[in-house]
N, C-alpha and C positions, 0 to 999 in steps of 0.2 A: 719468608719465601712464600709462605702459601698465602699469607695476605695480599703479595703481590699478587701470584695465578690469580685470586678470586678478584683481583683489581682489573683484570685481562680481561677476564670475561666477562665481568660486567662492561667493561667499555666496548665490548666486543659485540653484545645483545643490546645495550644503548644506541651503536653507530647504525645496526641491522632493523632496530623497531619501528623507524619511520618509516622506509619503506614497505614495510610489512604493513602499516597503518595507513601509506597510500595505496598499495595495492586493493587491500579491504575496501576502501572507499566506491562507489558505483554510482551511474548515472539516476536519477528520477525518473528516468523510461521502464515501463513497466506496471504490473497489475500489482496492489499491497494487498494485505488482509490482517485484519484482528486476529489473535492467538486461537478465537474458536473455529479460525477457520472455515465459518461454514458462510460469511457473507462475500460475493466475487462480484465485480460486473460484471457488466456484459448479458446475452438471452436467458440467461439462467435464474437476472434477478429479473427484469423487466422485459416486458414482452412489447415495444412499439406498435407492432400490428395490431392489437385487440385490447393493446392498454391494459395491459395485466403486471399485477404486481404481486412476486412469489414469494411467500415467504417462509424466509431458511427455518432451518431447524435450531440454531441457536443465535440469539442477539450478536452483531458484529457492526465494524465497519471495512467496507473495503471501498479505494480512490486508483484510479488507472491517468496514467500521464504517456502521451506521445511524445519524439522529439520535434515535430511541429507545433506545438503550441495548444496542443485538445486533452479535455480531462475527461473523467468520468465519476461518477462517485456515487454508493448505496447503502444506506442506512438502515439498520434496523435495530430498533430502542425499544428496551419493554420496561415501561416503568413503575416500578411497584406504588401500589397505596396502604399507607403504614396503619390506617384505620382501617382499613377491610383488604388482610392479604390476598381473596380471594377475585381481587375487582383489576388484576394489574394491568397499564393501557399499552397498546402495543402500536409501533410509528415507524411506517415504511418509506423514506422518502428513495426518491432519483432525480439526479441531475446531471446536466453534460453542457459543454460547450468550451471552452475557450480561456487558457491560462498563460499569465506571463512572471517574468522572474524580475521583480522592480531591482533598484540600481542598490535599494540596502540591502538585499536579499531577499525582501518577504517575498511570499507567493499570492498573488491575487488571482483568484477564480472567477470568471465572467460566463454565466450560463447563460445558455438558450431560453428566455422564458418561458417561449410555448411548450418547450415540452417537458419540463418539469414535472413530476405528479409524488404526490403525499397520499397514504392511506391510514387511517385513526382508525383503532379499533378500540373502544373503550365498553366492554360487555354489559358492565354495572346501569350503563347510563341509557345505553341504545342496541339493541337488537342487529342494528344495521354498520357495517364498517365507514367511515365519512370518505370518499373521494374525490382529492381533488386536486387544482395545480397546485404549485409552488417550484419557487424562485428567489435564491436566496446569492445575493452577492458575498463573496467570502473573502478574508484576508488573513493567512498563519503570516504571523511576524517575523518567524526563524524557523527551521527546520535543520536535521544535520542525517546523514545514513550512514550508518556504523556496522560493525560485526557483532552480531549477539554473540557474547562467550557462552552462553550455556546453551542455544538454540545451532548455533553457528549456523546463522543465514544472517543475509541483510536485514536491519533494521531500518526504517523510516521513521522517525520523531518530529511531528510536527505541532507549533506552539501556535496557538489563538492569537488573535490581534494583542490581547491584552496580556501576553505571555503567560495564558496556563495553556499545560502540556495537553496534548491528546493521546488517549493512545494508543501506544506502539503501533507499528504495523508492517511485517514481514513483506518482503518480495515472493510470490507464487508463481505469477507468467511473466515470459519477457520474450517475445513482443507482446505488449498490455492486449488482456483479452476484454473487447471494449464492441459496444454497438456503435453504428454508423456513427462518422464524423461531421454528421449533415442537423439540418432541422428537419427534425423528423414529424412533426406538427403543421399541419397546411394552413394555422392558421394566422392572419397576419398580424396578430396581437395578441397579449394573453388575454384580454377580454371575448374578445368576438368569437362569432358560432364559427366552426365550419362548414363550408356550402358541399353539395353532397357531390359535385364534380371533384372539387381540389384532395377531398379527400378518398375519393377511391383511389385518384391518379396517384398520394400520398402511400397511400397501402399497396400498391401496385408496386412503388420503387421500394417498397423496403422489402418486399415480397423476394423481388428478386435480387437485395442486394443479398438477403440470406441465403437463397437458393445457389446464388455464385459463391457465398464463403460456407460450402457444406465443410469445409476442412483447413481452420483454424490453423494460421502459423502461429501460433503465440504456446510460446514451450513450458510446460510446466517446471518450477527449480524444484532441485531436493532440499528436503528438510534440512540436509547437513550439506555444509557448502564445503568442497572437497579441497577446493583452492586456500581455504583459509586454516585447514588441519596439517593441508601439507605446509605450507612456512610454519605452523607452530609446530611440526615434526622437522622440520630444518631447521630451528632454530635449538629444540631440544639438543638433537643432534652436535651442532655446531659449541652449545655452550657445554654438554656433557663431554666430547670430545676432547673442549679446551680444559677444563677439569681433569680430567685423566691425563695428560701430556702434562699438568704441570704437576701433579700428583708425582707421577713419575719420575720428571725430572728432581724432584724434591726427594725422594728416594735415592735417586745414584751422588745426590751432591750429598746427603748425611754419611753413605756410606762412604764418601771421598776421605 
């Protein structure tokens, strides 16, 4: 008899777990971030007016996705040198532009050239940090969003072209908190100068597209994602309940 009951239950949190495991599941819309949480997009990392690039208090990466088709993405790499730990080089990049969802899945990233920019800082070698563009075409091969059990937030996993992982990276804002969806670079090419018209009128519109977004819809998520404890407390519920009911019934049919 009590084999049966635990045969109940289990088929009972078997038939319940898919959709608990689609519920979990969540769109690509949204801002991620690395565990040390301290790299976001958006004005915080990179400054378009003045071309400033800020950088966080601990190495990360964080990627912002619209449901239109616009990404955002900002790096920050410090990589040690094993012959003099005291020389480590530290790699700021930013990029934006334009993403789509190919027919096998992969995700392919198409940035803005012009406005891309990398900052080198490597002390041992140079005095001076290197700045400069870059533009980097990208392709993750697969990607999946999950529930972290021990975090419980969304997870983001996304895999390189050549299927190594990247990784992890949590959902933080939703709607993704992200600078303009525009080229923000007045220049017509990543070679060419900017002429000193295009680019005032350039600083002039990012100027005010900031001054119009003084207050950010993009919601911060909690650490603990509240939707995902309540079904594993309904589900507690559901198979402890079923356990006690047939406990019990197992109790009046011995004493029968």
């Amino acid at each position: 008899m009590v084999f049966r009951c635990h045969q109940a239950v289990s088929f009972l949190v078997a038939v319940l777990a898919p959709f608990v495991r689609a519920d979990n599941a969540t769109a690509l819309t949204g801002t991620w971030t690395t565990k040390s949480n301290t790299v976001v997009t958006g004005p915080g990392f990179y400054d378009p007016v003045d071309e400033l690039l800020y950088e966080p208090i601990l190495p990360g990466l964080s990627m912002s996705f619209t449901d239109d088709g616009y990404y955002e993405e900002a790096f920050y790499y410090v990589i040690s040198e094993p012959a003099n730990p005291t020389c480590p080089t530290a790699l700021l990049q930013f990029q934006h532009g334009t993403y789509e969802i190919a027919s096998n899945g992969s995700i392919l990233l198409s940035p803005f050239a012009v406005d891309g920019r990398q900052l080198l800082s490597d002390p041992c070698t140079s005095d001076e940090s290197v700045y400069s563009r870059y533009s980097q075409f990208e392709v993750y091969s697969t990607w999946d969003i999950t529930i972290d059990e021990y975090r419980g937030q969304y997870k983001l996993q996304l895999y390189k072209f050549d299927g190594y992982p990247m990784n992890p990276m949590y959902l933080v804002y939703r709607p993704p908190l992200m600078l303009p969806t525009i080229t923000m670079n007045p220049t017509a090419s990543d070679t060419s100068a900017p002429t000193a018209t295009s680019e005032a009128k350039a600083k002039s519109r990012l100027k005010r597209s900031f001054e119009n977004r003084s207050k950010t819809d993009a919601i911060k998520r909690p650490v603990v994602d509240a939707n995902f404890w309540w079904w594993v407390g309904m589900m507690m519920m559901i198979g402890g309940g079923g356990a006690f009911l047939c406990l019990q019934r197992q109790s009046m049919y011995e004493k029968q």
